[in-house]
C-alpha positions in Angstrom: 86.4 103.4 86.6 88.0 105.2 89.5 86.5 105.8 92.3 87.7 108.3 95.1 86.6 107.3 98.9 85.4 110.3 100.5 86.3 110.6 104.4 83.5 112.5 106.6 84.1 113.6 109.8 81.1 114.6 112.4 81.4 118.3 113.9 78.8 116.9 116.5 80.7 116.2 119.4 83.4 118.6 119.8 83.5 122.3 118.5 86.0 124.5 118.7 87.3 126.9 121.2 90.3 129.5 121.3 93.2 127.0 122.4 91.2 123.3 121.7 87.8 121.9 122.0 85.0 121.3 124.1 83.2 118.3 124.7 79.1 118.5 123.9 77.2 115.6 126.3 80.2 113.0 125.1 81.6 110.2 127.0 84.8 110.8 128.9 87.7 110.4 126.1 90.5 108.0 126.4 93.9 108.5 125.3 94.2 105.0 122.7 97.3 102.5 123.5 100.2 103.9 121.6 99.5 102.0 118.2 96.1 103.0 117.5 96.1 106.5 117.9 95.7 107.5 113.8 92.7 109.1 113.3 89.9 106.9 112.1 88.0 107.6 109.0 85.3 105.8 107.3 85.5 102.6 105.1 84.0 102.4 101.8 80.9 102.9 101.1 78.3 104.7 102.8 79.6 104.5 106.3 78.1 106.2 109.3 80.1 110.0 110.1 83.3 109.4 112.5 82.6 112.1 115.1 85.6 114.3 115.5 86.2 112.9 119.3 88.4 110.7 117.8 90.4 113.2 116.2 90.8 114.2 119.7 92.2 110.8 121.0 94.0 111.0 117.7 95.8 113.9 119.1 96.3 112.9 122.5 98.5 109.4 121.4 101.6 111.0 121.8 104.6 108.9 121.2 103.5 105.9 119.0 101.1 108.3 117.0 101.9 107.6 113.8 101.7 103.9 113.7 100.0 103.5 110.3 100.1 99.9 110.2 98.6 98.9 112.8 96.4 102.8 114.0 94.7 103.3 110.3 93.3 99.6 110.4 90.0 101.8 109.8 90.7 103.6 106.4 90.3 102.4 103.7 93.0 100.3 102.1 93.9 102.6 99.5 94.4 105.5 102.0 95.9 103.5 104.3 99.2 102.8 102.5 99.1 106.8 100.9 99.2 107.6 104.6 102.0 105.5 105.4 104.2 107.0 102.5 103.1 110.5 103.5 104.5 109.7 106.9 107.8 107.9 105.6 108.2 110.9 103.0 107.7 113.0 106.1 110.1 111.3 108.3 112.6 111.6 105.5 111.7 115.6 104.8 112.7 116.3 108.2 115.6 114.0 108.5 117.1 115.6 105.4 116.2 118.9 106.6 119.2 117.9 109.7 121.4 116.5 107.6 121.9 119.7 105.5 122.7 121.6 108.8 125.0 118.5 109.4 122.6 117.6 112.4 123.4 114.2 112.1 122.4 112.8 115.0 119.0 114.6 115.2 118.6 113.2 112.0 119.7 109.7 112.8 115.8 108.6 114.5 114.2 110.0 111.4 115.7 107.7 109.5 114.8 104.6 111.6 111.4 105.6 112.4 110.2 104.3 108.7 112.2 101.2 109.3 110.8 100.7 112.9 107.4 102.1 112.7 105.9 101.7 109.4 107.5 99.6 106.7 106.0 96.9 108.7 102.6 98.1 108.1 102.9 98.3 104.2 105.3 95.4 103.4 102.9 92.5 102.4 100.7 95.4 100.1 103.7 97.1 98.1 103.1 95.0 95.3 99.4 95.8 95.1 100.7 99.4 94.2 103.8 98.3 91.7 106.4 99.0 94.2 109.0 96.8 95.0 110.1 96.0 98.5 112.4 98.8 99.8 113.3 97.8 103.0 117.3 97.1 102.3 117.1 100.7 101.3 116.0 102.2 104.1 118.2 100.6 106.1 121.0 101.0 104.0 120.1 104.8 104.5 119.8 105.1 107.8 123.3 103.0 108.5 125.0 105.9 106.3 123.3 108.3 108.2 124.3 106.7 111.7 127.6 106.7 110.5 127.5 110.2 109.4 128.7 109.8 105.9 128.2 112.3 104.2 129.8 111.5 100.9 127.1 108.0 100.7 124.0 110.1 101.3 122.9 111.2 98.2 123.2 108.3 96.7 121.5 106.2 99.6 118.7 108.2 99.4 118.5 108.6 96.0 117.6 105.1 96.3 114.6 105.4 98.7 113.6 108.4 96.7 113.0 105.7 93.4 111.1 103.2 95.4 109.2 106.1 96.9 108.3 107.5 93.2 106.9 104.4 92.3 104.7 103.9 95.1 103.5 107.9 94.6 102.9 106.5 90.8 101.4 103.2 92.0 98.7 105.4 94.2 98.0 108.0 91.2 96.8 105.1 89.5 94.6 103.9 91.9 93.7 107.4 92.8 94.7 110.6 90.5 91.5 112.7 91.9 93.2 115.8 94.1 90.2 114.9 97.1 92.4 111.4 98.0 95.5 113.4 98.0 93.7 116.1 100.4 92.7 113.4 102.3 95.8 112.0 102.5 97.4 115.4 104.0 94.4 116.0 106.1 95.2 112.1 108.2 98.8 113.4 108.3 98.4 116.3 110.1 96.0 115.2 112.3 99.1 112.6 113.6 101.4 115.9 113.2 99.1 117.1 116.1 99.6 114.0 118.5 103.2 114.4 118.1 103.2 117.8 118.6 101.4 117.2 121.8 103.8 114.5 123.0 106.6 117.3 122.0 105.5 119.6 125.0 106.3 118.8 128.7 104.9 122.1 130.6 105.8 124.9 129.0 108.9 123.5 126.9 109.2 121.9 123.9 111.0 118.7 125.7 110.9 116.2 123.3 112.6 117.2 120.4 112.1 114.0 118.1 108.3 114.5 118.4 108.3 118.1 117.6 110.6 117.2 114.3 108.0 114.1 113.4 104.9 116.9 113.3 107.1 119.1 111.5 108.1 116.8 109.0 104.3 115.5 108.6 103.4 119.2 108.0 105.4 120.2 105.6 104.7 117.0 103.4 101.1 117.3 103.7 101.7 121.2 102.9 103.4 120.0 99.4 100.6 117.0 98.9 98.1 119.9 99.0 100.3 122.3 96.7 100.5 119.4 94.2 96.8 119.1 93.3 96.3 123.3 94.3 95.1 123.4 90.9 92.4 121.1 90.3 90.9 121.7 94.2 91.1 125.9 92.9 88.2 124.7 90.3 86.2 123.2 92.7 86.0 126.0 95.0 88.7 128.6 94.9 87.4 130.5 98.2 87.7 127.4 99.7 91.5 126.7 98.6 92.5 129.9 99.9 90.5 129.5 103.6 92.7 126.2 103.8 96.0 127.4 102.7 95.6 130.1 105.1 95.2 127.7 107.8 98.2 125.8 106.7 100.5 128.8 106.3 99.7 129.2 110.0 100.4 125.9 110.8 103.5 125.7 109.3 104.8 128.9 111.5 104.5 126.7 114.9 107.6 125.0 113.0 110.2 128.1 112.4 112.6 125.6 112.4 114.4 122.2 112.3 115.7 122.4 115.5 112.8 123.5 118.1 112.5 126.9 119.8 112.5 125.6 123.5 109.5 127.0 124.3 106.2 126.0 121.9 104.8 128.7 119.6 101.5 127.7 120.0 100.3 125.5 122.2 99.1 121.9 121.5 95.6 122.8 122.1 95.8 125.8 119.2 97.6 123.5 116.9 94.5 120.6 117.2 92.1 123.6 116.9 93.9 124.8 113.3 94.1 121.6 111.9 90.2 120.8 112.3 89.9 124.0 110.8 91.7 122.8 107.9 89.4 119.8 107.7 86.8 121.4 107.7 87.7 124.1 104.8 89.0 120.9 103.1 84.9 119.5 103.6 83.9 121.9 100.5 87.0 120.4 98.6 86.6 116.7 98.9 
């Protein structure tokens, strides 16, 4: 029988204000090393509530944030590797996105970040989810991308597409319930939010890498939530719409590939609408 984890977050120590949150009698918060900076959620079972502080920290890793091997050692293992596709796909959403305005070398990290940052993480479990190692592909992608060739690129990442199929397949077996694929958007946008942070130096948008990372990371966990809008619309409808409301607003502090040089919303207002979204997402999962 399948089972879907459900991931709980605690509202206790942080509510939110008009640009961020505000800390309620909580220990002075941290900023994690760069490789632990995913948001924790809780493990199996009936685990104790992970207060939303670490959301916070979440937010604040900056570069670094989206280390899923090594910063989602606290999910569950299931979720875990989703998350790590979800940011790959991500990666690659963007990165394709440049490509097609012939962007190549803005494209070029996008395609090295799975390589460098998260294959790693998922390498010694792809079997588990009857995928086969797709490492040669990614770099095999990325080279035709460094060299700008655009006549190899289809067919390069028609490649990394298969491999990813099967490991979307491999999950739906595991877990077809639409609540693990919210879930799995939710974790995703909460390390779209640390990069967006890590984006913004003063009132610019100075790191433009960062800035294309949280975009990517939104507008996959916008189409993971689109995929199962049907089955979470039975559960609660009014709920569904609260959320994609939320996320339609999100998405506009990305009007495009290439950032606006100064931020449309500030970091603050982006952390604030993406616990929003987890909480409308509470009466889903």
């Amino acid at each position: 029988m399948k089972r879907s984890t459900k991931v709980w977050v605690g509202i206790g120590a942080f509510v939110v204000t008009g640009g961020g949150y505000t800390a309620i009698s909580t220990p002075a918060v941290t900023a994690p090393a760069p490789d632990s900076s995913i948001c924790s959620s809780s493990p199996k079972g009936n685990a104790a509530k992970v207060p939303l502080m670490q959301f916070a920290q979440a937010a604040q890793g900056g570069e670094g944030g989206e280390g899923g091997e090594a910063g989602g050692a606290d999910l569950p293992p299931d979720l875990r590797f989703a998350l790590s596709i979800a940011l790959i796909r991500g990666h690659l959403l963007i990165g394709d996105q440049l490509v097609g305005e012939k962007q190549w070398d803005a494209a070029f990290p996008h395609f090295m970040h799975p390589v460098e940052e998260l294959y790693d993480g998922i390498k010694d479990v792809v079997a588990d989810y009857n995928t086969p190692q797709f490492l040669n592909e990614l770099n095999a992608l990325a080279k035709v991308v460094e060299a700008k060739n655009a006549k190899q690129y289809a067919a390069a990442k028609k490649k990394v597409d298969a491999a990813l199929a099967k490991a979307d397949a491999g999950i739906e077996a595991k877990h077809a319930d639409a609540p693990f694929a919210l879930q799995t958007a939710i974790e995703a946008m909460k390390i779209a939010a640390g990069e967006y942070q890590a984006a913004i130096v003063g009132d610019k948008i100075a790191k433009p890498v960062e800035y294309q990372d949280a975009r990517g990371f939104i507008l996959y966990a916008d189409t993971l939530i689109e995929r199962v809008a049907g089955d979470l619309e039975k559960k609660d409808a009014a709920a569904l719409k609260k959320l994609r409301g939320y996320v339609a607003e999100l998405k506009k502090i990305f009007p495009t590939a290439m950032p606006p040089k100064t931020p449309v919303k500030s970091a603050g207002a982006m952390r604030a609408l993406v616990s929003r979204i987890e909480l409308a997402a509470s009466d889903l999962i």
